[in-house]
Backbone as CSV, one residue per row, in Angstrom:
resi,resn,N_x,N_y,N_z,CA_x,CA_y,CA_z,C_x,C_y,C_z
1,UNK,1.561,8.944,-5.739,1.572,7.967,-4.670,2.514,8.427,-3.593
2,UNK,1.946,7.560,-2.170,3.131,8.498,-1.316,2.864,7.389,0.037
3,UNK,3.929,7.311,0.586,3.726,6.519,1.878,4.429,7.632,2.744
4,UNK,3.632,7.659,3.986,3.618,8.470,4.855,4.054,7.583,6.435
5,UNK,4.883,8.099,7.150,5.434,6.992,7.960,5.243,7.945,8.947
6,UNK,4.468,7.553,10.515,4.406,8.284,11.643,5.065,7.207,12.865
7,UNK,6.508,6.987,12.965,6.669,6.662,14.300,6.335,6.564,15.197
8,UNK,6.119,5.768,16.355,5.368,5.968,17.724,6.684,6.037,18.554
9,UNK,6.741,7.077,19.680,7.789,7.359,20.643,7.474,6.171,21.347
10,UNK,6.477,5.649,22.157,6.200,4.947,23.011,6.266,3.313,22.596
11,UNK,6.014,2.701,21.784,5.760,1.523,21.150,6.256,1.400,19.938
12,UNK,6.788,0.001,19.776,7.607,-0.091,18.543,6.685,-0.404,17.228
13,UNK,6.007,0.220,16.965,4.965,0.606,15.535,5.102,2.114,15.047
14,UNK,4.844,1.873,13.581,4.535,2.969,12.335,3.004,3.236,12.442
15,UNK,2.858,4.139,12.085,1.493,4.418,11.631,2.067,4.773,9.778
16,UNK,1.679,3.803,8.944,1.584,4.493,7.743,0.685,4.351,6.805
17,UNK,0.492,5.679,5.906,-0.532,6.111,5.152,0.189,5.904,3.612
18,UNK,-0.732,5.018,3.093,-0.455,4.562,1.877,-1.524,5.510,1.032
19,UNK,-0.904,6.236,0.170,-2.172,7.251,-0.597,-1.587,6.733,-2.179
20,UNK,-3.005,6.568,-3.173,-2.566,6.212,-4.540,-3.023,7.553,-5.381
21,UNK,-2.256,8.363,-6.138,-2.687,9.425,-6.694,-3.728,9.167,-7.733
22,UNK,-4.881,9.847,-7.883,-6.321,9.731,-8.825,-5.634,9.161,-10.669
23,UNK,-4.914,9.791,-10.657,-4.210,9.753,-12.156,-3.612,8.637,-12.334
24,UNK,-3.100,7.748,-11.313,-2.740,6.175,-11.571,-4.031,5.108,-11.321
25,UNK,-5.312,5.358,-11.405,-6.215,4.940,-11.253,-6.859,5.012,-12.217
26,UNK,-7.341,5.977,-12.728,-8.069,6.426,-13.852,-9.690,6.002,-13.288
27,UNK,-10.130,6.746,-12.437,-11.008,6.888,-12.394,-11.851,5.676,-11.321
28,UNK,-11.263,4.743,-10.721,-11.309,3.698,-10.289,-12.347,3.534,-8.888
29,UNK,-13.492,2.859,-9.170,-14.306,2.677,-8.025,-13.530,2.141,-6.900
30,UNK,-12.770,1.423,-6.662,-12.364,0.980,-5.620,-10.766,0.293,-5.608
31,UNK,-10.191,0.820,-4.525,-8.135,0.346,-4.755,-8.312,0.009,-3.125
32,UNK,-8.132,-1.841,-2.764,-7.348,-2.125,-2.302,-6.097,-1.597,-1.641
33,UNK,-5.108,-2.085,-0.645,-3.622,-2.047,-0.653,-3.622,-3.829,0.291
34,UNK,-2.919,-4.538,-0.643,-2.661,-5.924,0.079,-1.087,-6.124,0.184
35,UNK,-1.033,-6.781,0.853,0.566,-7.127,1.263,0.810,-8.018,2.542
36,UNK,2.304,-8.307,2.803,2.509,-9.496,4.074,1.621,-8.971,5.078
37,UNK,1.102,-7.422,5.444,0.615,-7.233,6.830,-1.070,-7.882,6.807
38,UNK,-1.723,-8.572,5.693,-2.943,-8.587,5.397,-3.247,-9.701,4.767
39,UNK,-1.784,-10.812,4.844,-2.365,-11.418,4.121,-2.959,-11.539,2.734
40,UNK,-2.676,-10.677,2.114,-3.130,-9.948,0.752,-4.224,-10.302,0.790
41,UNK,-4.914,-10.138,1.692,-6.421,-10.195,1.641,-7.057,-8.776,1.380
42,UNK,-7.875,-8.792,0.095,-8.208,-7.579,-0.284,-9.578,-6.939,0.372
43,UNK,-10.165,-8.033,1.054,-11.264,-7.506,1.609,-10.772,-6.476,3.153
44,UNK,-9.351,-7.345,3.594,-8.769,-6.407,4.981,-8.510,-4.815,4.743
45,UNK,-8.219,-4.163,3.763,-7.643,-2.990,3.959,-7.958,-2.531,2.505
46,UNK,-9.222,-1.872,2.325,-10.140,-1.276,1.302,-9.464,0.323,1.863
47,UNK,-9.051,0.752,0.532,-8.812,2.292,0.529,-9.964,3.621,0.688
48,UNK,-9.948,4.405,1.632,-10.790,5.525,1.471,-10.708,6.384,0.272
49,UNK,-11.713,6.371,-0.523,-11.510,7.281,-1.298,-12.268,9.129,-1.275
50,UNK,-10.676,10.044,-1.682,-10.440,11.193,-1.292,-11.187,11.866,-2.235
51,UNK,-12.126,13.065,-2.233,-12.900,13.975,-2.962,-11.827,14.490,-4.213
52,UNK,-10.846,14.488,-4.181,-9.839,14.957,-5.398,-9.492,13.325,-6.265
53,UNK,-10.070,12.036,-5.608,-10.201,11.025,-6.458,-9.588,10.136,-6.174
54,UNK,-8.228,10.710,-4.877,-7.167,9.850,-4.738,-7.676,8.679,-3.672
55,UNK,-7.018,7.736,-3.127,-7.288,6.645,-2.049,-6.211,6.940,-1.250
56,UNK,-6.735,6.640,-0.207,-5.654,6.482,1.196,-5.866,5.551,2.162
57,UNK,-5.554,4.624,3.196,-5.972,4.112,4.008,-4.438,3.944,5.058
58,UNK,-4.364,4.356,6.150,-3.607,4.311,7.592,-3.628,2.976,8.190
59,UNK,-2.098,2.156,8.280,-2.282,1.124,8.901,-1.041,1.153,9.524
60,UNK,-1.290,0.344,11.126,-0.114,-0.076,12.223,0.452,-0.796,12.192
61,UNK,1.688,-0.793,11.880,2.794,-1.646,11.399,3.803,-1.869,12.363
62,UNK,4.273,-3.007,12.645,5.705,-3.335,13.592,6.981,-2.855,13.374
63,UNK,7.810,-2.081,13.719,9.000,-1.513,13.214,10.120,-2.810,13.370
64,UNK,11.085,-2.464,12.386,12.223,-3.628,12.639,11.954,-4.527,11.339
65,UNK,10.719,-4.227,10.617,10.428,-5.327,9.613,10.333,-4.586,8.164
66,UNK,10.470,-5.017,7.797,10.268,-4.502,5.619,8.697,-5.774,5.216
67,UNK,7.808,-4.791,5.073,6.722,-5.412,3.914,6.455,-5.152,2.430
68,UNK,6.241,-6.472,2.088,5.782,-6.388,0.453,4.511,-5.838,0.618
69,UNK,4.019,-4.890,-0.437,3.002,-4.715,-0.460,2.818,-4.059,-2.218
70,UNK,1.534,-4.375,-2.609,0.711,-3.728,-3.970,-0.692,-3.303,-4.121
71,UNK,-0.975,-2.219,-4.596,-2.547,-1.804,-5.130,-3.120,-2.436,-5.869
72,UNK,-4.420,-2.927,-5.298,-5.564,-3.660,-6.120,-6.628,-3.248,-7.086
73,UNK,-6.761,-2.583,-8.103,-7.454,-1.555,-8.260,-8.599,-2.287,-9.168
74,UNK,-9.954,-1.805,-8.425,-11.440,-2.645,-9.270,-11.031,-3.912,-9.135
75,UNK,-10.524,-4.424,-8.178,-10.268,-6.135,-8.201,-9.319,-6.887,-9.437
76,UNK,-8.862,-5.758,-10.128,-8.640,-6.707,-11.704,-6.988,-6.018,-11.749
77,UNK,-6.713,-4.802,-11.907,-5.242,-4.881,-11.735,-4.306,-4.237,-10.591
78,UNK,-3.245,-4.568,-10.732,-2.687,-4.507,-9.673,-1.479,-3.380,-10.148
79,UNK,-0.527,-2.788,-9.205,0.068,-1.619,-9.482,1.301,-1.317,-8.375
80,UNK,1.977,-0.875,-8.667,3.266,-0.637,-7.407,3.194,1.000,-7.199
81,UNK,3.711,0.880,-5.986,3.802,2.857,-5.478,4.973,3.019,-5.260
82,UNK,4.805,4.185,-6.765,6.230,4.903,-7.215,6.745,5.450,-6.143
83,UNK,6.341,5.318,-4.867,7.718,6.128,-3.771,7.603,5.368,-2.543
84,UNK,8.072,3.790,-3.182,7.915,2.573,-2.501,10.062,2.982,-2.171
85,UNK,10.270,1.947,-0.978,11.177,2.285,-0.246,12.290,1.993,-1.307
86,UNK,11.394,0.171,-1.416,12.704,-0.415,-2.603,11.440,-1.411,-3.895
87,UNK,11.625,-2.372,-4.557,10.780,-3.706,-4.778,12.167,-4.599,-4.814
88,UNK,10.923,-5.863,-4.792,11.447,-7.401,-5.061,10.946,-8.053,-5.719
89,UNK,11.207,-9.230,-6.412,10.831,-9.601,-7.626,9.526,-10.370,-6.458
90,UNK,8.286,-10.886,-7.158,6.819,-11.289,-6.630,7.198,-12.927,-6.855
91,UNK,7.856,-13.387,-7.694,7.884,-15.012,-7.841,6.500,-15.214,-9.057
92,UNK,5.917,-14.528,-9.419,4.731,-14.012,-10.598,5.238,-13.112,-11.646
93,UNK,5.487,-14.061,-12.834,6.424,-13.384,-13.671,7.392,-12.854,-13.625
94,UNK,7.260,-11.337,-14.361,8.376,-10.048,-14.008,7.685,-9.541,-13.288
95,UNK,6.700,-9.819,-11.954,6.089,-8.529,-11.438,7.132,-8.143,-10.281
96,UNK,7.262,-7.132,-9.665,7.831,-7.040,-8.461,6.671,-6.648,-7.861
97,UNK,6.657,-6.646,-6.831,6.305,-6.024,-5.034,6.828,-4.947,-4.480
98,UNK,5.924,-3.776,-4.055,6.767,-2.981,-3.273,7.107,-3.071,-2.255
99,UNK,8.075,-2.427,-1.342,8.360,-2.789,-0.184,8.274,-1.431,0.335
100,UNK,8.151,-1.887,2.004,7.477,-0.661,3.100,8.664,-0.515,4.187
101,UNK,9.478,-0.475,4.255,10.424,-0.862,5.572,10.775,0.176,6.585
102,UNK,10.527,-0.670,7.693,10.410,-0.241,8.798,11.112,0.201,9.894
């Protein structure tokens, strides 16, 4: 897993690329990424999936802010990315949330 952060010189936004490695999936038709920027709406931000298996999807983010965010994977479980900035506990069990900060 890997978040990829592209600054904008001109405007105060990220461009970042949330990629989930094939091997934390196991094989998975389809991974989500939901979080505060989406509403955790899983239908907003469906991952491309990469010929080596992995998912990625690029989204514009406001700088100045920290988001929760988690992988949806096949609709049924959910997953954190190991090179998340920090987590916080979700208020849902022991799960935490990763965080994206900006």
């Amino acid at each position: 897993m890997s978040l990829k952060k592209q600054f904008s010189k001109s405007k105060p936004v990220c461009k970042v690329t949330f990629t989930v490695d094939p091997t934390l999936v196991d094989g998975a038709k389809e991974v989500a990424v939901l979080g505060d920027f989406n509403n955790w709406d899983p239908s907003e931000t469906s991952m491309k999936k990469g010929k080596d298996g992995s998912f990625a999807k690029t989204i514009e983010l406001e700088v100045g802010h920290e988001y929760q965010f988690r992988y949806l994977v096949d609709g049924t479980r959910w997953i954190n990315d190991t090179e998340a900035d920090k987590y916080v506990h979700s208020g849902v069990a022991a799960e935490e949330n990763s965080i994206v900060a900006l």
